[in-house]
Backbone atoms as SQL, in Angstrom:
CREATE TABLE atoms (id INTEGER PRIMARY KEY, chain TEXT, resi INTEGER, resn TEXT, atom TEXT, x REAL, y REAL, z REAL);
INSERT INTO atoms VALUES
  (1, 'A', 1, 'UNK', 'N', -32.915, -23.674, -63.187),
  (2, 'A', 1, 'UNK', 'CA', -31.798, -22.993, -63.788),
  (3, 'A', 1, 'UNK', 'C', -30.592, -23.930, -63.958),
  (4, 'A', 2, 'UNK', 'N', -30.213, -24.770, -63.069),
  (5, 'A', 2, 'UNK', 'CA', -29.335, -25.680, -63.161),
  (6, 'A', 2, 'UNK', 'C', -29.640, -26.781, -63.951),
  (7, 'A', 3, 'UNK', 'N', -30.587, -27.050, -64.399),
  (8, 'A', 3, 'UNK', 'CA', -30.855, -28.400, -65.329),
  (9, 'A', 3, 'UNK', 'C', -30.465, -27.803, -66.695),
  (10, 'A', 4, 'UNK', 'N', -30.610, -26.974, -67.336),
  (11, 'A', 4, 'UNK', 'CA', -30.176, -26.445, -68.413),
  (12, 'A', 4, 'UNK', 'C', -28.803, -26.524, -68.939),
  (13, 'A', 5, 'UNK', 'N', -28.029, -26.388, -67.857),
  (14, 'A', 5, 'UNK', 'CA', -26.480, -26.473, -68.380),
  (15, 'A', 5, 'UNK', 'C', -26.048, -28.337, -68.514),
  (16, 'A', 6, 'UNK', 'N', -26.442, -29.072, -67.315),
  (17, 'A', 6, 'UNK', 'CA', -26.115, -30.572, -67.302),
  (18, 'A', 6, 'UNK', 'C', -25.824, -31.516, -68.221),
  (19, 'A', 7, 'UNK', 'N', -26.348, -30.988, -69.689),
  (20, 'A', 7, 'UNK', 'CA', -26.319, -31.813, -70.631),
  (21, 'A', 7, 'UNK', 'C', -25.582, -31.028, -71.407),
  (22, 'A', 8, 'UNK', 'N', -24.637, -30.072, -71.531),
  (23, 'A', 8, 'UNK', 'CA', -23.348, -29.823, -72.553),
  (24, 'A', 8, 'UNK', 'C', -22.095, -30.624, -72.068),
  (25, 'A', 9, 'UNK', 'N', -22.193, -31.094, -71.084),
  (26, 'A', 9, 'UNK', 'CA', -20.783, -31.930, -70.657),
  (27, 'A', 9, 'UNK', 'C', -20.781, -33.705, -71.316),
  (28, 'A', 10, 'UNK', 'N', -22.324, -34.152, -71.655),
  (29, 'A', 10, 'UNK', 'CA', -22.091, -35.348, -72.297),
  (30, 'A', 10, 'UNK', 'C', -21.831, -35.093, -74.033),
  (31, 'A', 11, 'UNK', 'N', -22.150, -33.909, -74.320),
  (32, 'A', 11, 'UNK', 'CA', -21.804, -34.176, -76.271),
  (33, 'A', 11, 'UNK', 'C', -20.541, -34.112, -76.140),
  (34, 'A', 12, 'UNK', 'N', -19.445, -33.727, -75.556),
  (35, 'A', 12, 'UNK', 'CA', -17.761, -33.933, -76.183),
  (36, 'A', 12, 'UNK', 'C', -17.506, -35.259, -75.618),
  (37, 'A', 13, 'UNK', 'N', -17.828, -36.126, -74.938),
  (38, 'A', 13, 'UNK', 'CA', -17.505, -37.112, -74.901),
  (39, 'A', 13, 'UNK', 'C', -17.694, -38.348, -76.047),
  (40, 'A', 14, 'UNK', 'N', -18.702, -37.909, -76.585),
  (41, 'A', 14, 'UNK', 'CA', -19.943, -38.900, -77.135),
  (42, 'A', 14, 'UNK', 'C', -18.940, -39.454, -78.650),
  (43, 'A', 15, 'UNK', 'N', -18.416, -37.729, -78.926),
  (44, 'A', 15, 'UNK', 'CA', -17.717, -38.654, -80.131),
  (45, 'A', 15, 'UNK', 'C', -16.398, -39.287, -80.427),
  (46, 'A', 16, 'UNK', 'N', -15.721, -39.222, -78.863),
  (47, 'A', 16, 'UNK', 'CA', -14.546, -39.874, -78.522),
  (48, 'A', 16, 'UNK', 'C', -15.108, -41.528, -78.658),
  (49, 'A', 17, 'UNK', 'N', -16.158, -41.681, -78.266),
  (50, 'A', 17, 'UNK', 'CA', -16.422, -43.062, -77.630),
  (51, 'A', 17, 'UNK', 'C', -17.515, -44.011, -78.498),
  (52, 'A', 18, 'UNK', 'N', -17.382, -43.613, -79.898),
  (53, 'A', 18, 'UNK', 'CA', -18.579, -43.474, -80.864),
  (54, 'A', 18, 'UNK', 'C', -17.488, -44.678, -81.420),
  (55, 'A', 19, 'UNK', 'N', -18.515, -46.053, -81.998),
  (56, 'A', 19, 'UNK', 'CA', -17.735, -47.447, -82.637),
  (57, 'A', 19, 'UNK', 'C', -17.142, -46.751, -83.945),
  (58, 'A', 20, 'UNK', 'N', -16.221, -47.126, -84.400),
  (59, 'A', 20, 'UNK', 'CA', -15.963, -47.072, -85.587),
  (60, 'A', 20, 'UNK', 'C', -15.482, -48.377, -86.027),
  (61, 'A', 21, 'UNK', 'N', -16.442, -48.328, -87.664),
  (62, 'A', 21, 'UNK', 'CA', -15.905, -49.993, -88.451),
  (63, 'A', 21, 'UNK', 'C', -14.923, -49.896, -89.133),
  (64, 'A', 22, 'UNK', 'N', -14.104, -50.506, -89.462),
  (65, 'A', 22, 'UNK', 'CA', -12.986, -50.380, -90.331),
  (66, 'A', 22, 'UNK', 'C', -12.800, -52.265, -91.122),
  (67, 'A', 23, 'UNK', 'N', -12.288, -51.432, -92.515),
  (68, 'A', 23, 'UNK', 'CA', -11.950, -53.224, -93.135),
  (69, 'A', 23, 'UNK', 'C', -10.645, -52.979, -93.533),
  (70, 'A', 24, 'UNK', 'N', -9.795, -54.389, -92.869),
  (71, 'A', 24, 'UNK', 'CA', -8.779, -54.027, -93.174),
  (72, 'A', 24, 'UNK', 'C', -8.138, -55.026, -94.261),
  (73, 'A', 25, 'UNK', 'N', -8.103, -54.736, -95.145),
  (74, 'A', 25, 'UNK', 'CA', -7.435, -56.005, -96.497),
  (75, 'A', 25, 'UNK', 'C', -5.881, -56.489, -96.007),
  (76, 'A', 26, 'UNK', 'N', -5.812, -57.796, -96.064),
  (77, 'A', 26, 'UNK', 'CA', -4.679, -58.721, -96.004),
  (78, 'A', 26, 'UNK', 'C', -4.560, -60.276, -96.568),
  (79, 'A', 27, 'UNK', 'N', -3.718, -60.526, -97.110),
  (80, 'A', 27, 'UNK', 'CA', -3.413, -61.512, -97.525),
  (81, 'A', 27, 'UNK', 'C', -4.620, -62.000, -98.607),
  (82, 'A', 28, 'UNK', 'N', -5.418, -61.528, -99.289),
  (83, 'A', 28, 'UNK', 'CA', -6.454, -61.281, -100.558),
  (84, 'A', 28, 'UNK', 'C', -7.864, -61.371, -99.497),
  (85, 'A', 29, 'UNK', 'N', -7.569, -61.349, -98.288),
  (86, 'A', 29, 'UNK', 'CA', -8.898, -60.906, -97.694),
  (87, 'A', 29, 'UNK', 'C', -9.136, -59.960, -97.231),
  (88, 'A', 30, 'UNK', 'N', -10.478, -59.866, -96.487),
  (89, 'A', 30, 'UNK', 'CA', -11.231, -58.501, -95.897),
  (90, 'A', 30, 'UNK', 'C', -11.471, -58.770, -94.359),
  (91, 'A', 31, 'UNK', 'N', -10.652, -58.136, -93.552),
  (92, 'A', 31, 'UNK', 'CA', -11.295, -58.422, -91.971),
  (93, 'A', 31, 'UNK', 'C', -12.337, -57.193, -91.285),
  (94, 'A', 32, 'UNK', 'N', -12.879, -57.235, -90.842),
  (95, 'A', 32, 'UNK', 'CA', -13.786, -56.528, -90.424),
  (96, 'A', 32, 'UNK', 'C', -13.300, -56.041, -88.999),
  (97, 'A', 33, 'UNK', 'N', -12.892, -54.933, -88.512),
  (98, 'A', 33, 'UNK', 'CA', -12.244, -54.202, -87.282),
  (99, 'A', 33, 'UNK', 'C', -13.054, -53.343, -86.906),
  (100, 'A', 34, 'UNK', 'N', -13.719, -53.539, -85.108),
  (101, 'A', 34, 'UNK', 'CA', -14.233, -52.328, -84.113),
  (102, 'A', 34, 'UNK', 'C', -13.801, -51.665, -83.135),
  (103, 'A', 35, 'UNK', 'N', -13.338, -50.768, -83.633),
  (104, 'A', 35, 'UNK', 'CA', -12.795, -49.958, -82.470),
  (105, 'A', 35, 'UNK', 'C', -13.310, -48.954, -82.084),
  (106, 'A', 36, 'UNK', 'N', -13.250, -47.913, -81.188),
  (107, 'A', 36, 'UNK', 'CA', -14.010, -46.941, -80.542),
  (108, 'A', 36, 'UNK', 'C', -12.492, -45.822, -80.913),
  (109, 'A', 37, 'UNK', 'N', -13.390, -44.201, -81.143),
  (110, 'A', 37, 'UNK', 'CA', -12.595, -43.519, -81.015),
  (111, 'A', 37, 'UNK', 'C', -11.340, -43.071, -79.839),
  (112, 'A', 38, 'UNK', 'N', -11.611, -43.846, -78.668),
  (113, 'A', 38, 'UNK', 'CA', -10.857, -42.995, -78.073),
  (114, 'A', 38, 'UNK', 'C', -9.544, -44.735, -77.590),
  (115, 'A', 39, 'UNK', 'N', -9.940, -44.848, -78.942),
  (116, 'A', 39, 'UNK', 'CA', -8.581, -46.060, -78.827),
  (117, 'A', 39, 'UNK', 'C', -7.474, -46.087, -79.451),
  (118, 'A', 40, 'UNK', 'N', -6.268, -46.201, -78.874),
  (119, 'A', 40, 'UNK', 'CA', -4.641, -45.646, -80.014),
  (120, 'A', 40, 'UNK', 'C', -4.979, -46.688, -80.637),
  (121, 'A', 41, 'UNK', 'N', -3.795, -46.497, -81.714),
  (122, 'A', 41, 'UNK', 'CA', -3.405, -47.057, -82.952),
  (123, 'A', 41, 'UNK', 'C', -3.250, -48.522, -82.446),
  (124, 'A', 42, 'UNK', 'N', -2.057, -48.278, -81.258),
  (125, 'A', 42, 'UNK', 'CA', -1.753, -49.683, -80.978),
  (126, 'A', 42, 'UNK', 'C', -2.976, -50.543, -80.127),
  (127, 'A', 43, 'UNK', 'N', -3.737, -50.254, -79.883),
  (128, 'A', 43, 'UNK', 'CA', -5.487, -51.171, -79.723),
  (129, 'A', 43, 'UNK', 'C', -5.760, -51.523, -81.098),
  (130, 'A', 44, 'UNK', 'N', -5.877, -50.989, -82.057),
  (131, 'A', 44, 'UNK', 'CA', -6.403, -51.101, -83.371),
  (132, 'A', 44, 'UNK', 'C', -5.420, -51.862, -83.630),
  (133, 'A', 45, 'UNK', 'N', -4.437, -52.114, -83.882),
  (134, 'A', 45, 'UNK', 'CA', -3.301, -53.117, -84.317),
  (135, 'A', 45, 'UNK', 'C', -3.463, -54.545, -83.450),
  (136, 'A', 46, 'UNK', 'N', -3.951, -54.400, -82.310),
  (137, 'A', 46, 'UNK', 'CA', -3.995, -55.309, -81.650),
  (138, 'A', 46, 'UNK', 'C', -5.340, -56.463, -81.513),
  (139, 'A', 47, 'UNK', 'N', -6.154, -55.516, -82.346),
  (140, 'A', 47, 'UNK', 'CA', -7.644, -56.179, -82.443),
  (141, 'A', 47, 'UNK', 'C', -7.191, -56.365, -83.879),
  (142, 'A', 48, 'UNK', 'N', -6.275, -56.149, -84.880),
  (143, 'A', 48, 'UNK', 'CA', -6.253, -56.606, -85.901),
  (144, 'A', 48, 'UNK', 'C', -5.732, -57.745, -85.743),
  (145, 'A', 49, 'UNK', 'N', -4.447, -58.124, -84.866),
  (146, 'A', 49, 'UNK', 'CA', -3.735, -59.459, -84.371),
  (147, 'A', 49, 'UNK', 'C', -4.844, -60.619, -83.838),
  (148, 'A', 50, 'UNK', 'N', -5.651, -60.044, -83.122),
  (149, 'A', 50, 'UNK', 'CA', -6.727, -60.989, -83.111),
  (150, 'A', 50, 'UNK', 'C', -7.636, -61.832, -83.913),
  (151, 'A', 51, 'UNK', 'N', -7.109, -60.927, -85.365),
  (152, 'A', 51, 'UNK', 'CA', -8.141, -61.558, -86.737),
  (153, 'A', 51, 'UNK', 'C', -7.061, -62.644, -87.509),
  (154, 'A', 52, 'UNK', 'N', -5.957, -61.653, -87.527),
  (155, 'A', 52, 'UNK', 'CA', -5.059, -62.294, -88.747),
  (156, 'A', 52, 'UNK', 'C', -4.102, -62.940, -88.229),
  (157, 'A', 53, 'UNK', 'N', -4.149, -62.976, -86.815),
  (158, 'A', 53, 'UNK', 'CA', -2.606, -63.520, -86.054),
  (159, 'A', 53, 'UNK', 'C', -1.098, -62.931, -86.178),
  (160, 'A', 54, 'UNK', 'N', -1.524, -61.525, -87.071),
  (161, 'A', 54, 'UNK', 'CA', 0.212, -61.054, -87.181),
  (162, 'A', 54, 'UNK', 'C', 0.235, -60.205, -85.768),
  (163, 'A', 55, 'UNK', 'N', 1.210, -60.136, -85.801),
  (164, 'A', 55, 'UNK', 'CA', 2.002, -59.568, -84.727),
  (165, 'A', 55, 'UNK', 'C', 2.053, -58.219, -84.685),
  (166, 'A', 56, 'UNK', 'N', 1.438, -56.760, -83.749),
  (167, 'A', 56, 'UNK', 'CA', 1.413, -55.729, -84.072),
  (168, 'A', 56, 'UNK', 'C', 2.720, -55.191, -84.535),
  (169, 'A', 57, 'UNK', 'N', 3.729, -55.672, -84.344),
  (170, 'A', 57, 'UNK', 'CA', 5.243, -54.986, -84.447),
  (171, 'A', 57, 'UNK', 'C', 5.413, -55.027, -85.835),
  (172, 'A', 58, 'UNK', 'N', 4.906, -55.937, -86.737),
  (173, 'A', 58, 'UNK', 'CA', 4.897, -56.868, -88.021),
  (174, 'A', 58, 'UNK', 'C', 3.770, -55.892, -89.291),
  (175, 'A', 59, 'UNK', 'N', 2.943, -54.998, -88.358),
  (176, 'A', 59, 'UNK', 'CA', 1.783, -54.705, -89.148),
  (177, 'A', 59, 'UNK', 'C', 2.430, -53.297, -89.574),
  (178, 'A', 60, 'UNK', 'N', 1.886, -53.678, -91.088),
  (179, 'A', 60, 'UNK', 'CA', 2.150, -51.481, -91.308),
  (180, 'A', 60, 'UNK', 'C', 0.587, -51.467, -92.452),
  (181, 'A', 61, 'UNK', 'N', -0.108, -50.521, -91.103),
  (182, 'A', 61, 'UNK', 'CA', -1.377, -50.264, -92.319),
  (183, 'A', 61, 'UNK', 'C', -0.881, -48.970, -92.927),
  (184, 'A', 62, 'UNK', 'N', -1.893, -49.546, -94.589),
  (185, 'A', 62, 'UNK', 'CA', -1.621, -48.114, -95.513),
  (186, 'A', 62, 'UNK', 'C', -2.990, -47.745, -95.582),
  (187, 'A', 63, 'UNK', 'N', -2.833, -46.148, -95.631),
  (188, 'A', 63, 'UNK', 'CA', -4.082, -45.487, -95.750),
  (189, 'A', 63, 'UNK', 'C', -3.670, -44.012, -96.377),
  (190, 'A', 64, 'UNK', 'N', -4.032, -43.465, -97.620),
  (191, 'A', 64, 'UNK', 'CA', -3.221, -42.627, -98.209),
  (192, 'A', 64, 'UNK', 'C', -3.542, -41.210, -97.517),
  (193, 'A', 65, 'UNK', 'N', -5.001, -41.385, -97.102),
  (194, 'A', 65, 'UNK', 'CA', -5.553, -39.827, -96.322),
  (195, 'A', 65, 'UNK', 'C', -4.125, -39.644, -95.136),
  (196, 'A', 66, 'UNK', 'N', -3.871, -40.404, -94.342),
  (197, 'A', 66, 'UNK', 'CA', -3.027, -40.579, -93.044),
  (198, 'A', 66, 'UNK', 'C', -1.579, -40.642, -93.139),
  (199, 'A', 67, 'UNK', 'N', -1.100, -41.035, -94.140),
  (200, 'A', 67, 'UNK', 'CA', 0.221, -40.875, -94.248),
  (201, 'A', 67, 'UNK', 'C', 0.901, -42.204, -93.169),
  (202, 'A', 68, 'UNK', 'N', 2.031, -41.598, -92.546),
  (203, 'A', 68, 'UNK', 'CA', 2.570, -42.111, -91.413),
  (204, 'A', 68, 'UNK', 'C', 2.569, -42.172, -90.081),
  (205, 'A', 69, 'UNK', 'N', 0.813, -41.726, -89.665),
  (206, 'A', 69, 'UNK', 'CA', 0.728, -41.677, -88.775),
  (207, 'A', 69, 'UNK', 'C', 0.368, -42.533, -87.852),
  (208, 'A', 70, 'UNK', 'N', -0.171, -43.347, -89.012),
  (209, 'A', 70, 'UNK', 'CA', -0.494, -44.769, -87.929),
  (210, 'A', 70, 'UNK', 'C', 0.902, -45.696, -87.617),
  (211, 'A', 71, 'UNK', 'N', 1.667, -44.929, -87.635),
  (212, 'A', 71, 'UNK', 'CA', 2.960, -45.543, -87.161),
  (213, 'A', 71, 'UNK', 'C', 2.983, -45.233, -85.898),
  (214, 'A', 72, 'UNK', 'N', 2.774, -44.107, -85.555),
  (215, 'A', 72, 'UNK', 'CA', 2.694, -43.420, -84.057),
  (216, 'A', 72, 'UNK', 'C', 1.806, -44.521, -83.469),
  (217, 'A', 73, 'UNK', 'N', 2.206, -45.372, -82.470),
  (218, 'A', 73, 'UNK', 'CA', 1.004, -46.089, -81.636),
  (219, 'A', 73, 'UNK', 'C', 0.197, -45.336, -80.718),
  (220, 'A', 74, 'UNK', 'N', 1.002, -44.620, -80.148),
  (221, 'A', 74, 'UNK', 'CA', 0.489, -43.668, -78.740),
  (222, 'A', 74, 'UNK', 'C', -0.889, -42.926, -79.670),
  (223, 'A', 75, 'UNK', 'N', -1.334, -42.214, -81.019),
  (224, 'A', 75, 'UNK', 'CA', -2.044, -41.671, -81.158),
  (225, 'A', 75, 'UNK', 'C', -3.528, -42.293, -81.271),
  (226, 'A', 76, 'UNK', 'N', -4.454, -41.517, -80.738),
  (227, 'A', 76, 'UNK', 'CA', -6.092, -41.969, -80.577),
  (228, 'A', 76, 'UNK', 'C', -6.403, -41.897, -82.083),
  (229, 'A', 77, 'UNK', 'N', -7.314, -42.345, -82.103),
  (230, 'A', 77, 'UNK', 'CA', -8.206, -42.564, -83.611),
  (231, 'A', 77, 'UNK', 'C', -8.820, -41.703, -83.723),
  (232, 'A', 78, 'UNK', 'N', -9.462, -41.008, -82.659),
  (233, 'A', 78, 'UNK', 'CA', -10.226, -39.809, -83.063),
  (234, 'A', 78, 'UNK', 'C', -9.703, -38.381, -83.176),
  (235, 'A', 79, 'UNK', 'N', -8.191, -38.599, -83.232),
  (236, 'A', 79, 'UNK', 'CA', -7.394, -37.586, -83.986),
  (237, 'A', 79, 'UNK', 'C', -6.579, -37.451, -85.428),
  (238, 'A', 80, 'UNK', 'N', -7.125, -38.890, -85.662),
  (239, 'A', 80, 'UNK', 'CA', -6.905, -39.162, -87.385),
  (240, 'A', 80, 'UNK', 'C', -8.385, -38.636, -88.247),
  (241, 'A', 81, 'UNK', 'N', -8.002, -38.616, -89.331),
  (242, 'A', 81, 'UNK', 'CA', -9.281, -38.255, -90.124),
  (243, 'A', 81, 'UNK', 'C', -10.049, -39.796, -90.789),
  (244, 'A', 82, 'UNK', 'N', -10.472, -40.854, -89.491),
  (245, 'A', 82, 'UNK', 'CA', -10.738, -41.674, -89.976),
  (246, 'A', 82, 'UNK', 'C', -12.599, -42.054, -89.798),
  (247, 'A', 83, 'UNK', 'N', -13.307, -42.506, -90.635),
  (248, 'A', 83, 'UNK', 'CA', -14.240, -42.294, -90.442),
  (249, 'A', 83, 'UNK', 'C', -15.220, -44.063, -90.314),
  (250, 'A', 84, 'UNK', 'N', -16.103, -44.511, -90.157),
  (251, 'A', 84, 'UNK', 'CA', -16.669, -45.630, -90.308),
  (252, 'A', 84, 'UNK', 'C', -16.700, -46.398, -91.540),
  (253, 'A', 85, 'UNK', 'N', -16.546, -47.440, -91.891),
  (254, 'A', 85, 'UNK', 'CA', -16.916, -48.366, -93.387),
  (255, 'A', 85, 'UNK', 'C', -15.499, -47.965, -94.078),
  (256, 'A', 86, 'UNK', 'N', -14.478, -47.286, -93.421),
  (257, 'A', 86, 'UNK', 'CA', -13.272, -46.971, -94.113),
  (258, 'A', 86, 'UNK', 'C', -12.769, -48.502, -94.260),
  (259, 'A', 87, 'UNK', 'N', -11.792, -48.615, -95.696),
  (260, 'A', 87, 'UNK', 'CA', -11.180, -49.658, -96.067),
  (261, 'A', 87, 'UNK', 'C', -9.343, -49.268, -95.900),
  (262, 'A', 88, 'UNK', 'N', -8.657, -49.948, -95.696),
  (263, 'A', 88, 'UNK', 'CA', -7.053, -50.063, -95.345),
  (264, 'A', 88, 'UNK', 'C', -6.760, -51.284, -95.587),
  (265, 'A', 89, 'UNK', 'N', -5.517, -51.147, -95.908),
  (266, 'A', 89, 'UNK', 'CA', -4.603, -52.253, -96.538),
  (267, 'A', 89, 'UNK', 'C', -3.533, -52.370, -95.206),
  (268, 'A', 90, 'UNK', 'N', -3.301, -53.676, -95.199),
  (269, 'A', 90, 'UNK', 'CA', -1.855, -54.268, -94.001),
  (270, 'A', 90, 'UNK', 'C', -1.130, -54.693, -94.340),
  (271, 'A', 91, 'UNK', 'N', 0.224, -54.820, -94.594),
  (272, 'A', 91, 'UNK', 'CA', 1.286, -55.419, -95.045),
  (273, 'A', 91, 'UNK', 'C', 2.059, -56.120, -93.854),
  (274, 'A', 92, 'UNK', 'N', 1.818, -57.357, -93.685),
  (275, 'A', 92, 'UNK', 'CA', 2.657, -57.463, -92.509),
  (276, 'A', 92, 'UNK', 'C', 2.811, -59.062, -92.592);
């Protein structure tokens, strides 16, 4: 009777923690970004600094679905409507 329930507590995790690819266009190139859903903005900015060398303070990604939210650092990714193989632009 108890083995039955054990396994509804791993599916809500699964898609917090699920890779997501992202390409992010800068300077006439394409970088290729992995992050996991349950990573803020400012991780994702910071694994972008790792590609392009800008400075997260310096970065403003555009993405028209999202608006201004990736301004918010504090927010997780898996509360944006962002999905895998998504493309974004950086101005920074």
């Amino acid at each position: 009777m108890a083995a039955s329930a054990s396994s509804s507590s791993s599916l809500t995790s699964s898609a917090t923690e699920e890779e997501i690819t992202l390409t992010v266009k800068w300077s006439g190139k394409e970088y290729t970004v992995r992050v996991c859903g349950n990573d803020s903005v400012a991780e994702l900015k910071r694994s972008i600094c790792e590609l392009t060398n800008v400075l997260p303070k310096r970065q403003k990604l555009l993405y028209p679905k999202i608006g201004n939210k990736l301004a918010d650092e504090s927010v997780l990714l898996s509360q944006l409507p962002i999905k895998s193989s998504l493309k974004m632009t950086m101005i920074g």
